[in-house]
N, C-alpha and C positions, 0 to 999 in steps of 0.2 A: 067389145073392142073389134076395131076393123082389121082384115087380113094388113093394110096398107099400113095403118100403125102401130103394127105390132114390129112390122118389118125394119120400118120409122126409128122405132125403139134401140135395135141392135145396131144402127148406126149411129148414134148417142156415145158419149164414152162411159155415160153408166152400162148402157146394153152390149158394151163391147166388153166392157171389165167383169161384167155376170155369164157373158158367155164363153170367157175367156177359163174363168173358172171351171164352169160345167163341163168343156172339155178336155180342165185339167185332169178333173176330179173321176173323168168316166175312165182317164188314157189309166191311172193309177187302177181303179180298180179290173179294168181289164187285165193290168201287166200282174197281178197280185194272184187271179183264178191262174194263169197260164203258168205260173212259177209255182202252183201249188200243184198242179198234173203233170206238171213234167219238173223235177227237180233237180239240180247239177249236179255234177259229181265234186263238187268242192260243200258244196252242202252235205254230203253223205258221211256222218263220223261212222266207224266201225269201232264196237266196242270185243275189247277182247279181253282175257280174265288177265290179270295181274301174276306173276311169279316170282318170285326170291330169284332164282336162278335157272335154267334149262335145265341145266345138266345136274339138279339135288335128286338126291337118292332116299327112299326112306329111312331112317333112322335106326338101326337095330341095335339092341342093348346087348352085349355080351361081355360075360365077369372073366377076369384073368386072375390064375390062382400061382403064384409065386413060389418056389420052395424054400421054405424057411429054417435056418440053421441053431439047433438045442443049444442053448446057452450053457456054458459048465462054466464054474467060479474055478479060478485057479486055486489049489489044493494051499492052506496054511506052511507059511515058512517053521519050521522044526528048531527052535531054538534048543543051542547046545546044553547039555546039564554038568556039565563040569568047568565053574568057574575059576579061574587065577584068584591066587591072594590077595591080587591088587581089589579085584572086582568085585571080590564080598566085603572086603572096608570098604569100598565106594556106596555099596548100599545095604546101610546098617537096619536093622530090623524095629520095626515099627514101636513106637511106646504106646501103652494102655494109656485109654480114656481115662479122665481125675474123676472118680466116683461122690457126685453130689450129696451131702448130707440131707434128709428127711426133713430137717427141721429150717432148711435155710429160706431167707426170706424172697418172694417173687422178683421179678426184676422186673422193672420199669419197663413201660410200653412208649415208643419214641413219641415225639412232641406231633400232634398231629399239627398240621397245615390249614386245618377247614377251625374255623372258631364258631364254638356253641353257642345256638342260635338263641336260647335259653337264659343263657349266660346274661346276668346284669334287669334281667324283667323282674320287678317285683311282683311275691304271688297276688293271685286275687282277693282283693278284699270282700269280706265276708258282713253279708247287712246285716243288721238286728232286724229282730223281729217288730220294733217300729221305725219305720222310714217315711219318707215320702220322694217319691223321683223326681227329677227335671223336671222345670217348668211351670212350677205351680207359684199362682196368686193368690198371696196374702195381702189380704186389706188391713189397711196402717192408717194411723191418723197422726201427725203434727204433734207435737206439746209444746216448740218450741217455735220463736219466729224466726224465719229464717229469710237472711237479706244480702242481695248479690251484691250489693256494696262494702260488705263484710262477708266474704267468701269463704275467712276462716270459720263461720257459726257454722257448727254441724248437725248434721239434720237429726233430732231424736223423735223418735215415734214409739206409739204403742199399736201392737195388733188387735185390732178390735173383733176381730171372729176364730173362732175353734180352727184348728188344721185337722182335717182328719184323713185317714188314708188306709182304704182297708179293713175298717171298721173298728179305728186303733187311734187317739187322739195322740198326734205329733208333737203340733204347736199349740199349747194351750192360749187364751184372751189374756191380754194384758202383759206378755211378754214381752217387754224392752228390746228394742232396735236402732240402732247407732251406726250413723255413716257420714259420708263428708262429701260436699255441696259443691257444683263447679256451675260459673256463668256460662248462658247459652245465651250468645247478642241476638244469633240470627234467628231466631223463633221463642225470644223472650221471655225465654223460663230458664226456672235454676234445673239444671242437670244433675247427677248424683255418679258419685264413680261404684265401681266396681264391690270394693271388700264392705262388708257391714257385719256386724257383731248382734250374734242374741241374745239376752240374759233376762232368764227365766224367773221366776218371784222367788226360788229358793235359792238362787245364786249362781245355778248352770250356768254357762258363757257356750258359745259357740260362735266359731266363723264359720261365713257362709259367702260367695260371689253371688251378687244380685245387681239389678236396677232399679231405681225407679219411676212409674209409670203415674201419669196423673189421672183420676178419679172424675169424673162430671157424670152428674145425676140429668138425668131430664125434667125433674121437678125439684129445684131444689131448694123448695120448702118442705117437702116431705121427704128429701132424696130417697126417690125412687126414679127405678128405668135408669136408662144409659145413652147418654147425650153422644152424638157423631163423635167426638175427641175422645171420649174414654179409652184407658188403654194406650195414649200417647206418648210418646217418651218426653220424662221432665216433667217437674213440678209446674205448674201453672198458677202465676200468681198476679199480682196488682202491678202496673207500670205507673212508677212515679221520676217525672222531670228532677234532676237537681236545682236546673234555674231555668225559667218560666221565659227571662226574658235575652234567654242567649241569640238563640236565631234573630232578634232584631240587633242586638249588640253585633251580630257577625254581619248582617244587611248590613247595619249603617258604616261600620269600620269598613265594609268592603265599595259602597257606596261613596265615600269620603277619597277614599287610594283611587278608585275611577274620574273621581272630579279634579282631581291635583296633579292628574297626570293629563288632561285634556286641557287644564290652566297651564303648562307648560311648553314655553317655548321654544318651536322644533327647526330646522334646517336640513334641508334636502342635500342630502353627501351620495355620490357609487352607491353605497351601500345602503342607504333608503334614508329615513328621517331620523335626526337623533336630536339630544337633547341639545340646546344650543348653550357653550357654556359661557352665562353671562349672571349677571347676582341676583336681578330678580326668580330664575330660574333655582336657587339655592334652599330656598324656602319649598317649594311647592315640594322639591324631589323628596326634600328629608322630610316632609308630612306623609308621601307617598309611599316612603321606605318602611316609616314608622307603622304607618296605617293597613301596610300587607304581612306587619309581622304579628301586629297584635290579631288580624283577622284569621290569620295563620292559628295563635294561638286558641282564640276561641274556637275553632273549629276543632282541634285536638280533644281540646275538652269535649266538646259535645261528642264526638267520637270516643271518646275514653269511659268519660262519668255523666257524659247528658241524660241518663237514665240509669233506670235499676228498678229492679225487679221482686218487690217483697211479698214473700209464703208467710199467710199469719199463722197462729196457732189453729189447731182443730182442724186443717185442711186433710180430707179424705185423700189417699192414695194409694196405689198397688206396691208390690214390693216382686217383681217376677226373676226366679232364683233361676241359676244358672252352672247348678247339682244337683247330685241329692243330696237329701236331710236324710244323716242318720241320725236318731236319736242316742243311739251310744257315743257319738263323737262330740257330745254336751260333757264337760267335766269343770269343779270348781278352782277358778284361778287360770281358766284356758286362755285369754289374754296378757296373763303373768309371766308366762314361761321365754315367750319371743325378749319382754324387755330383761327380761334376767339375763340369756344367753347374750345380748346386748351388751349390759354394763360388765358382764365379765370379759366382754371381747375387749370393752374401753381398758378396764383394768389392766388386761396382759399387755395392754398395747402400750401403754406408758411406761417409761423407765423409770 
């Protein structure tokens, strides 16, 4: 670059505005060194120590000891010893204690407040030596058919295997079991309630709280193994239709009240379309009224009794108790006693 263009340059307003800089930038750092060699006196802070006060003095500890004056109790008042006539009647002389007889009986201790916690719990009952605890499965079979259309049949069965417990046979094979059957719509089995009754071949009765649970083998030609449901709650049995041809009876009735109202003639009122009342109009409505009550009706039924549920005989199932088995709580006529206290309660009760 030429001395001449360089010169060139600084008459530009780029080369005026870069030189404009440079000698802003030289004027600052010159004033920067000169303020740091020679510094004001308004820049100068003095530091000096801090004090509570000028004029505090150190602190001397010194005890001050007080003279303290002897306490003396004033001397007891000297009551007089020669009483007035008046003043030995006024205080007559003291009577002996009533000397308790040896033989008399304790006196009651007051009503305590707190009530015994004790109070009203019957003791613990005591197991025999053969039991069996909560929760055991007994396998049961059917003898009789049992059908949700007649909810009163009650479900009897026999146990088909040994209970044992402890190395002690509880429930022996063949012991009679007796309970009573409830419909299950929503998953199509007969249910079973609560109480069920044992009775042994020699006559023992016992109640017991149970359920029943339904049985499915994995082979059940051989029943053997244990199909996914095992263990279910409810009887599981056969779904049989009452009437085969209700759902078309309920179509076509509800098809027919659809057609006789769409043959009905309408007129447009504020309030939208209504029937128009004229005579041919007479006819269709009461086929239509007729034909939503009967569809009405079928439909009850099929909700009601359109099905049901039949347990044949021989059907395998659990019986899962919900006690224990004691075996001492089998006694003869242990079902007898409830209907006896029973008809004597009818007894009293009549005039």
């Amino acid at each position: 670059m030429k001395p001449r263009d360089f010169l060139n340059f600084f008459k530009t307003k780029t080369g005026r505005l870069v030189a404009f800089i440079a000698l802003f930038a030289a004027a600052l750092i010159i004033f920067s060194v000169v303020r740091k060699h020679n510094p004001s006196a308004e820049d100068v802070v003095s530091v000096t120590a801090l004090a509570t006060n000028a004029t505090d003095k150190p602190q001397v500890v010194q005890s001050v000891t007080r003279p303290m004056q002897v306490y003396y109790p004033p001397p007891p008042k000297s009551e007089p010893t020669n009483f007035p006539s008046s003043s030995q009647s006024a205080f007559p002389k003291p009577s002996p204690l009533p000397v308790v007889p040896a033989n008399q009986a304790p006196t009651l201790s007051p009503i305590s407040l707190f009530a015994d916690s004790s109070a009203g719990i019957p003791p613990a009952k005591k197991l025999s030596a053969v039991f069996a605890p909560f929760g055991r499965l007994i396998p049961c079979e059917t003898v009789i058919t049992v059908d949700s259309a007649s909810i009163q049949t009650p479900i009897v069965g026999l146990i088909t295997e040994n209970i044992y417990y402890g190395g002690k046979l509880v429930i022996p094979a063949g012991t009679e079991i007796h309970g009573t059957a409830q419909t299950d719509h929503q998953r199509e089995r007969i249910a079973s309630g609560n109480s069920w009754t044992l009775i042994w071949q020699n006559g023992m009765e016992m109640q017991i709280k149970a359920i029943a649970l339904d049985r499915e083998f994995e082979n059940d030609t051989n029943q053997t193994g244990w199909a996914i449901t095992d263990g279910s709650a409810g009887l599981r049995g056969e779904v049989i239709k009452s009437d085969n041809l209700a759902d078309i009876k309920l179509f076509a009735a509800t098809f027919l009240s659809g057609a006789a109202g769409a043959l009905t003639e309408k007129q447009q009122t504020v309030f939208g379309p209504v029937n128009s009342p004229t005579l041919n109009n007479a006819p269709f409505a009461g086929a239509q009224a007729v034909l939503q009550t009967y569809a009405q009706q079928i439909f009850d039924s099929i909700q009601k009794n359109g099905f049901y549920v039949r347990v044949p005989s021989g059907k395998q199932f659990y019986l899962y108790v919900l006690q224990t088995i004691d075996a001492a709580d089998a006694s003869l006529g242990g079902t007898a006693i409830p209907v006896t206290q029973e008809n004597d309660e009818q007894t009293k009760s009549k005039p």
